[in-house]
N, C-alpha and C positions, 0 to 999 in steps of 0.2 A: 284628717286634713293637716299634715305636718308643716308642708310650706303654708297654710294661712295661722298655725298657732306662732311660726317663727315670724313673718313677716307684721304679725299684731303684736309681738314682744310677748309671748307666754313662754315662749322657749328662747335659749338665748343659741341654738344651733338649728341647722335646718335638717330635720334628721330624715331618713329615709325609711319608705318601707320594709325597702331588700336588709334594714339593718337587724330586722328581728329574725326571733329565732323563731325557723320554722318547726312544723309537728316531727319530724324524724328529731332532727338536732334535737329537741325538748327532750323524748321518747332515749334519748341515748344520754343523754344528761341524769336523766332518773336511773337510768339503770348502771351509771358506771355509780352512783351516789349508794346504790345498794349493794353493788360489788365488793366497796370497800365499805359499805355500814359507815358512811360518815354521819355523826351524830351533828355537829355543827359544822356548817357549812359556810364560805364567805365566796360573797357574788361584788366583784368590781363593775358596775355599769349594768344598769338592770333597765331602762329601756321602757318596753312594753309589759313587763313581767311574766314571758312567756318561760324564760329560762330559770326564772326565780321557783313560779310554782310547779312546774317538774319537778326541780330539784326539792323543792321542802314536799313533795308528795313523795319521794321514796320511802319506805318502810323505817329506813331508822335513821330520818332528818326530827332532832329535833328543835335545833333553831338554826335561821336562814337569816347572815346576817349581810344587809344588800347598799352599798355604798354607792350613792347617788350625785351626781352633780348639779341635775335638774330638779328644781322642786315642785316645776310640773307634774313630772314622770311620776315623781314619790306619788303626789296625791293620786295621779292618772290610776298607777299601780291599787293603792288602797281602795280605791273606791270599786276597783271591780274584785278584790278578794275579800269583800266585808260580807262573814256569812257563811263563806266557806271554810273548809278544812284546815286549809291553810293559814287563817287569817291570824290565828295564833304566835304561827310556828315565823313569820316570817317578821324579821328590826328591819328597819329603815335608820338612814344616817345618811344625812343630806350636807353635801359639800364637798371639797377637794377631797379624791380620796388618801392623797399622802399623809396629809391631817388627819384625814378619819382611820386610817392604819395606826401613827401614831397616836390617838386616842385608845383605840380597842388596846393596843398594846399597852399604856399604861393602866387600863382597865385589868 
């Protein structure tokens, strides 16, 4: 229910469903992440986390690091990959992601 989280204030965007990433897009996300064997990976705007856990499901993701503006989203995100495989493999960093660039990078 995207427009009733935005219009109650749990999001501060009204976001859409056509914004997520469907099953091919995912499906092609993981496989270009295995082509190149990227070990760590960074996701700008992560949504519904369908793009997130593809990507940390390739064979050789071993951290997913996913820069969020919502901190809906974040929680929205974690609480459906608590358990799974993934749950490990994937940071959260909640906030502007220029900041959070400039962060990682001083990291």
């Amino acid at each position: 229910p995207w427009a009733e989280n935005y219009e109650t204030g749990k999001t501060t965007v009204n976001f859409r469903p056509s914004w997520a990433t469907g099953y091919h897009e995912g499906q092609f996300l993981r496989i270009a992440a295995q082509i190149t064997k990227a070990k760590r990976i960074l996701e700008i705007g992560t949504f519904t986390g369908h793009s997130a856990v593809s990507l940390a499901l390739s064979a050789y993701c071993e951290e997913l690091v996913c820069l969020e503006y919502e901190p809906f989203l974040v929680d929205y995100v974690k609480s459906r990959i608590v358990g799974t495989p993934v749950e490990n493999k994937i940071k959260f960093i909640t906030g502007v992601a220029l900041e959070s660039l400039q962060k990682l990078k001083e990291e």
